[in-house]
FIVOBA-348515 format. One line per field, with one value per atom (N, C-alpha, C): chain; atom name; x, y, z. Coordinates in steps of 0.02 Angstrom, whole numbers, plus 50000, padded with zeros to 5 digits. Example, Ala and Ser with C-alpha at 12.3 -4.5 7.8 and 13.67 -1.06 7.14 Angstrom:
REM FIVOBA-348515
chain = [A_A_A_A_A_A] $
atom = [N_CA_C_N_CA_C] $
X = [50660_50615_50660_50642_50684_50645] $
Y = [49716_49775_49835_49888_49947_50002] $
Z = [50390_50390_50390_50354_50357_50394] $
***
This chain:
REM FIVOBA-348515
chain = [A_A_A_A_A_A_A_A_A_A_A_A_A_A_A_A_A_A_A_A_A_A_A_A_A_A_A_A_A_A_A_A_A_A_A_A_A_A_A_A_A_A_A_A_A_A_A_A_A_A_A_A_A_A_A_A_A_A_A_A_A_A_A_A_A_A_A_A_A_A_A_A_A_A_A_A_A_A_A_A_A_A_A_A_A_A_A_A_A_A_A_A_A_A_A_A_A_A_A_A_A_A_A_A_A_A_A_A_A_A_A_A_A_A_A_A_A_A_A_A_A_A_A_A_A_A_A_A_A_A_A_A_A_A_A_A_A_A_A_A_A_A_A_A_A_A_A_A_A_A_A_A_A_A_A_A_A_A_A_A_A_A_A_A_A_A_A_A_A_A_A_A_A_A_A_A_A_A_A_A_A_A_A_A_A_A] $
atom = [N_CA_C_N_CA_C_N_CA_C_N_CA_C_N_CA_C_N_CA_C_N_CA_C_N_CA_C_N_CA_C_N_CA_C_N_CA_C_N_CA_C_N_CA_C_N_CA_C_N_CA_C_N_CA_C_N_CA_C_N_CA_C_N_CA_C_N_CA_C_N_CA_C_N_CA_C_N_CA_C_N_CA_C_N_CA_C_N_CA_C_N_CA_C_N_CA_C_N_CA_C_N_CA_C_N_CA_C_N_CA_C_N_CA_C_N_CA_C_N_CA_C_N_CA_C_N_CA_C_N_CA_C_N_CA_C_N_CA_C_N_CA_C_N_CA_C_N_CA_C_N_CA_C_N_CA_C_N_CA_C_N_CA_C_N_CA_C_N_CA_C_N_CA_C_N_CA_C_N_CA_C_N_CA_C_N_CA_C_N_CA_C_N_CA_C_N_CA_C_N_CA_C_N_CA_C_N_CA_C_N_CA_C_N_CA_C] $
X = [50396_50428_50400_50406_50375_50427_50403_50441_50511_50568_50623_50620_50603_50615_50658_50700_50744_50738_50710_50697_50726_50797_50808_50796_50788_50763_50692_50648_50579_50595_50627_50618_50644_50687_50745_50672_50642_50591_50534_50532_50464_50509_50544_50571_50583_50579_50603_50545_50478_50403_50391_50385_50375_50417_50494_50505_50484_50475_50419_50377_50332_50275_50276_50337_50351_50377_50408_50432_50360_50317_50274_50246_50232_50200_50234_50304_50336_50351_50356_50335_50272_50219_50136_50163_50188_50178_50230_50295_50333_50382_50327_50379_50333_50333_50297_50335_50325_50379_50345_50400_50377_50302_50294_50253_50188_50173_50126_50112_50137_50118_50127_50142_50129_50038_50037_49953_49912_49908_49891_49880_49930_49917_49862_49886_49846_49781_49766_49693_49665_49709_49678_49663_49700_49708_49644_49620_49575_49497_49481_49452_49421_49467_49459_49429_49461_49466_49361_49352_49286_49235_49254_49220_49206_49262_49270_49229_49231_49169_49072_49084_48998_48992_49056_49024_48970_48951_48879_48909_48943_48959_48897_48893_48833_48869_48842_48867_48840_48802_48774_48790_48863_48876_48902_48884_48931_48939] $
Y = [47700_47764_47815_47880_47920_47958_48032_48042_48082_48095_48148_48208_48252_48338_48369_48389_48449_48498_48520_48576_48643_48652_48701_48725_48681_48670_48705_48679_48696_48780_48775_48866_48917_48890_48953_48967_48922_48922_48961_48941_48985_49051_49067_49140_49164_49131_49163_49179_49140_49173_49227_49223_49291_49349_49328_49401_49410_49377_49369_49429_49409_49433_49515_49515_49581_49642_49619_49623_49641_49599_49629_49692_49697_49755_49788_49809_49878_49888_49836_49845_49887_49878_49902_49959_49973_50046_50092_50059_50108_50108_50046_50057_50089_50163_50201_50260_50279_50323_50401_50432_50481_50529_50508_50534_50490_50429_50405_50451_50458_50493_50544_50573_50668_50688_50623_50620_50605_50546_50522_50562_50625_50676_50734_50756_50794_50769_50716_50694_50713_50674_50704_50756_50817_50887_50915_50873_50901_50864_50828_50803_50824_50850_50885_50939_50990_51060_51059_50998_50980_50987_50944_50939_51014_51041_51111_51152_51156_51191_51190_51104_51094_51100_51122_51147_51187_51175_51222_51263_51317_51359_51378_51349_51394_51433_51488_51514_51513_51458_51454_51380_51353_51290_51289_51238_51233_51183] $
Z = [50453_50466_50416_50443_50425_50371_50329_50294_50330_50319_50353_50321_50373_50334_50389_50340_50348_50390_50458_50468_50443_50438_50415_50357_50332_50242_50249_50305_50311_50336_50396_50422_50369_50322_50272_50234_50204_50161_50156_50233_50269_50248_50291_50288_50216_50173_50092_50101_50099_50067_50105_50185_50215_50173_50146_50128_50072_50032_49949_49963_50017_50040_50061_50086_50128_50059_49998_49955_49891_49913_49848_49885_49945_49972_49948_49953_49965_49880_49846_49774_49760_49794_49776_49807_49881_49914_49878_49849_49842_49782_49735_49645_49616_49628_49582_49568_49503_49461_49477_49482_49491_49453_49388_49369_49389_49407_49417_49518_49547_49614_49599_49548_49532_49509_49466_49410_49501_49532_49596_49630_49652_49689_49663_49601_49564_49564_49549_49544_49634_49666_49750_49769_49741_49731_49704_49657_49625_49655_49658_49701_49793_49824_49869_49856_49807_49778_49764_49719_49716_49789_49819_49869_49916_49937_49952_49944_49857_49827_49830_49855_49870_49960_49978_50049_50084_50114_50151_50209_50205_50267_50308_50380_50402_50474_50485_50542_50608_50612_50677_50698_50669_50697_50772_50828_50880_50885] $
***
């Protein structure tokens, strides 16, 4: 005979790690303090603002 497992033991389990999982994401997307997505933005801000500036306007685009 083989070993006995639990299924429910097995499915609760499964489902804790999926939410582990689901849980570090929204940690990475959304434990950030306000001043760290204020600096984040600013830097994007500025960055664009860059790019902007090495634009080539020409007036004969179609």
């Amino acid at each position: 005979m083989g070993n006995v497992i639990n299924l429910n033991r097995f499915r609760k389990r499964a489902e804790r790690e999926t939410s582990a999982k689901q849980a570090d994401a929204n940690r990475a997307k959304f434990g950030r303090t306000k001043a760290e997505r204020s600096v984040e933005k600013t830097r994007a801000d500025q960055a664009k603002g860059h790019l902007d500036q090495h634009r080539i306007d020409r007036e004969d685009q179609s």
